[in-house]
C-alpha positions in Angstrom: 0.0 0.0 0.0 2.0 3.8 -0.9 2.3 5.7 1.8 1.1 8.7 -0.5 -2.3 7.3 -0.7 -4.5 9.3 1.8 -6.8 7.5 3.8 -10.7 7.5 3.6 -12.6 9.9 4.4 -16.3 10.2 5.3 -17.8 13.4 4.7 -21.5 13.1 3.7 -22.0 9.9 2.7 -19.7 6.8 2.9 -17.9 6.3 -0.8 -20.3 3.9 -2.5 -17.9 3.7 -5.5 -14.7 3.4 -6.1 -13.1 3.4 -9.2 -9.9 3.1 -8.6 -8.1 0.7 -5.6 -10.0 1.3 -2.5 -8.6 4.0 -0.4 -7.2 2.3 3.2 -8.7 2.6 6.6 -7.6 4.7 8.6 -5.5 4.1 11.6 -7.9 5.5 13.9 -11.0 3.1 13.8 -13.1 5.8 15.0 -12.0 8.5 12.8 -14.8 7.8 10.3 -16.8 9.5 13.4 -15.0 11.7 14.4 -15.3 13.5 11.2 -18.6 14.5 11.7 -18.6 15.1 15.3 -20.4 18.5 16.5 -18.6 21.0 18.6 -18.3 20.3 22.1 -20.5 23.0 23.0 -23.6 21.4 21.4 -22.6 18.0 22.5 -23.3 19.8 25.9 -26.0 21.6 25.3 -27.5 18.4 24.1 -27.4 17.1 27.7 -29.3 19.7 28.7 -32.4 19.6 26.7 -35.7 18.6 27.9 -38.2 19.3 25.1 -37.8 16.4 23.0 -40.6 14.9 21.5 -40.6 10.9 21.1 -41.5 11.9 16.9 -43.8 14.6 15.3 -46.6 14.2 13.2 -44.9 15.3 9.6 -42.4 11.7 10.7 -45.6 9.9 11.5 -47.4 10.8 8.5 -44.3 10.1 6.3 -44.1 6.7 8.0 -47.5 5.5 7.3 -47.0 6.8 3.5 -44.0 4.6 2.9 -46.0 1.7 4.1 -48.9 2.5 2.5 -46.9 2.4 -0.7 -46.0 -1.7 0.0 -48.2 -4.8 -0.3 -50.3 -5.2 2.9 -50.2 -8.1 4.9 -50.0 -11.1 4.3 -47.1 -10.2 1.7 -44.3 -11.2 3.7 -42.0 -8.5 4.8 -39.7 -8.5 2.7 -41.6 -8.3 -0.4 -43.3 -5.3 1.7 -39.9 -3.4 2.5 -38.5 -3.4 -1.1 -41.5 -2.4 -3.2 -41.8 0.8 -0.5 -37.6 1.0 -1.5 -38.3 0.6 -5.2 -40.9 3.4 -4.8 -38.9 5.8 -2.6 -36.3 5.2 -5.0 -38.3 6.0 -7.8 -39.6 9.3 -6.7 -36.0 10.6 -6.1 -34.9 9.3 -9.4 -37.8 11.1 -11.1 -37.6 14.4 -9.1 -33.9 13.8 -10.0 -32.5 15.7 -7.0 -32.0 14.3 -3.5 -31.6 16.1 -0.1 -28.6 15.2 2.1 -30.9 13.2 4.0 -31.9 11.6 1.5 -28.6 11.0 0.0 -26.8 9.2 3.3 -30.0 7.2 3.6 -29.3 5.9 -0.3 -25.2 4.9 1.0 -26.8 3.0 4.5 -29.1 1.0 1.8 -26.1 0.5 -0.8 -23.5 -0.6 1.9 -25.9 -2.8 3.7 -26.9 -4.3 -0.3 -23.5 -4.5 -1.5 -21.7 -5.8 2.2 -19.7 -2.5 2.0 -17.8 -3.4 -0.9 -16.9 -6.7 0.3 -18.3 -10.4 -1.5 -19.1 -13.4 0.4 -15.2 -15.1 -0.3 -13.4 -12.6 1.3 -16.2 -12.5 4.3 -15.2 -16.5 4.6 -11.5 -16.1 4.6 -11.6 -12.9 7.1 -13.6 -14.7 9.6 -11.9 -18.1 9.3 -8.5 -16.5 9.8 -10.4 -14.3 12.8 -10.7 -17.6 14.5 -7.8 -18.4 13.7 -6.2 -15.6 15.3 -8.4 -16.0 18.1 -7.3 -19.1 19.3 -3.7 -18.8 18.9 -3.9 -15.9 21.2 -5.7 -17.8 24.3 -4.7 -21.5 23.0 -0.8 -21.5 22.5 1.4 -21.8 25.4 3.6 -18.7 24.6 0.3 -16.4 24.2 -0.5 -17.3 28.0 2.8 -16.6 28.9 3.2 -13.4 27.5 -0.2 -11.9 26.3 1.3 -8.2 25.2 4.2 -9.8 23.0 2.1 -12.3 21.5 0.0 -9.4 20.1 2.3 -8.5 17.3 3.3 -11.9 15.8 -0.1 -12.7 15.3 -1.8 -9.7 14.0 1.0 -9.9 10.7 -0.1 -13.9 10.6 -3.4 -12.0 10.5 -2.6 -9.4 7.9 -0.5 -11.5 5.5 -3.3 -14.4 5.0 -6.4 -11.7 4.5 -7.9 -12.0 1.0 -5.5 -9.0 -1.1 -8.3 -6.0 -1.3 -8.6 -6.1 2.7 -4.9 -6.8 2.7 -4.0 -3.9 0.8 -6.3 -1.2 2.6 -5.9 -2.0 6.7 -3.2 -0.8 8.1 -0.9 -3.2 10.3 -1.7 -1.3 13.7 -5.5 -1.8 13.1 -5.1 -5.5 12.7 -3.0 -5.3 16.1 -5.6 -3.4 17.6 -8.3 -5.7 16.2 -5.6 -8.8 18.0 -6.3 -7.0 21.4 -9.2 -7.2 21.8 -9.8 -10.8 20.2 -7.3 -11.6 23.6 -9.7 -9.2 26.0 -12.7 -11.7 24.2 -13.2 -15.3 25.3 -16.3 -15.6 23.3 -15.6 -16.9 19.9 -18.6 -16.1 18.0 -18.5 -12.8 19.5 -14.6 -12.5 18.6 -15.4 -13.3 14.6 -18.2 -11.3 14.4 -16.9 -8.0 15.8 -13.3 -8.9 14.2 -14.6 -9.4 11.1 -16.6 -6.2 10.8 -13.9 -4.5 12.0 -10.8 -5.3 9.3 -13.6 -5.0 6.6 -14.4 -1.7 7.0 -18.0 -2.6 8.5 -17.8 -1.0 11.8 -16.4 2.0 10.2 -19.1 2.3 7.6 -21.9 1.8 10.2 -20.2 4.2 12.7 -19.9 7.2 9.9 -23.5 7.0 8.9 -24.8 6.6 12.4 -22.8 10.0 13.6 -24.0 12.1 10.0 -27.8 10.6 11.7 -27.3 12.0 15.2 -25.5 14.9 13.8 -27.4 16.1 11.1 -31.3 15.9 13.8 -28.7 17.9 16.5 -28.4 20.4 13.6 -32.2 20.6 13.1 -33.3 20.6 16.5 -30.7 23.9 16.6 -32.3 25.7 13.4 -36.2 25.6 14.9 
């Protein structure tokens, strides 16, 4: 990976293309957050506040209209959710503008669709070497030992056998962090899921859109 390439950067929406090689993670696995985050001030201010209504009326009755635009019941769910997607969907694409709203709600629905850029193989391969990685560091005799030096040697065992497009765009000291807190977690299912997420870019993703969400009804809430 060159050292010139910049790292990604979430500003309104997470990149939902790329063209070229994927940018890498950052170091920081919350700075995908942190990018968005308010000033302190309002964070306070937010603590605050005791007007705040559970919803409103224009969320209710934009609520019941998505639903009234999918099959009623007994059309299972699913079939329900995406003709009200294909329909949203459609109205954007004809009134061909979107708000920002709008537009980060598009990237949750494309990440969660397209598994962030990621296909099943490479979901396989991460995970299986996750476990891997997770017993060597409560399993071998020299990871008992010596928890903090075992860190290292197994985070590049980690890093060298992940498929090349997650390879090439985590950086080593996120993989060492991911290996610390495999150790702090005896739980294997637990220990694949969140390690997985994490060296794909999952956790990122779903942290970034989550902040522009809080962010963007603090910035609302301050123009009434």
């Amino acid at each position: 990976m060159s050292k010139a390439t910049p790292p990604i950067r979430f500003v309104d929406t997470w990149p939902m293309f790329e063209d070229g090689p994927k940018q890498p993670l950052p170091v920081d696995p919350f700075d995908a957050m942190n990018a968005v985050a308010p000033p302190s001030k309002e964070l306070s201010e937010l603590s605050h506040v005791t007007e705040l209504p559970d919803s409103s009326e224009e969320a209710e009755a934009r609520a019941r209209e998505v639903r009234a635009s999918s099959a009623p019941p007994p059309a299972p769910e699913w079939k329900r959710a995406a003709q009200s997607l294909i329909a949203e969907l459609q109205r954007i694409l004809r009134a061909d503008s979107a708000t920002l709203d709008q537009q980060r709600a598009i990237s949750r629905a494309w990440a969660a669709w397209t598994l962030a850029g990621t296909n099943e193989g490479q979901v396989l391969r991460t995970a299986h070497l996750v476990v891997r990685a997770h017993e060597a560091i409560h399993q071998t005799d020299s990871a008992r030992r010596n928890p903090v030096s075992a860190v290292s040697p197994t985070a590049r065992v980690l890093q060298a056998g992940l498929p090349s497009a997650v390879r090439d765009r985590i950086p080593a000291e996120r993989v060492e962090q991911v290996v610390t807190r495999l150790q702090l977690t005896h739980d294997t299912w637990r220990a694949v899921v969140e390690g997985t997420a994490e060296l794909l870019g999952w956790t990122d993703c779903a942290r970034s859109h989550a902040a522009a969400v809080v962010c963007a009804a603090m910035e609302r809430r301050g123009h009434r």
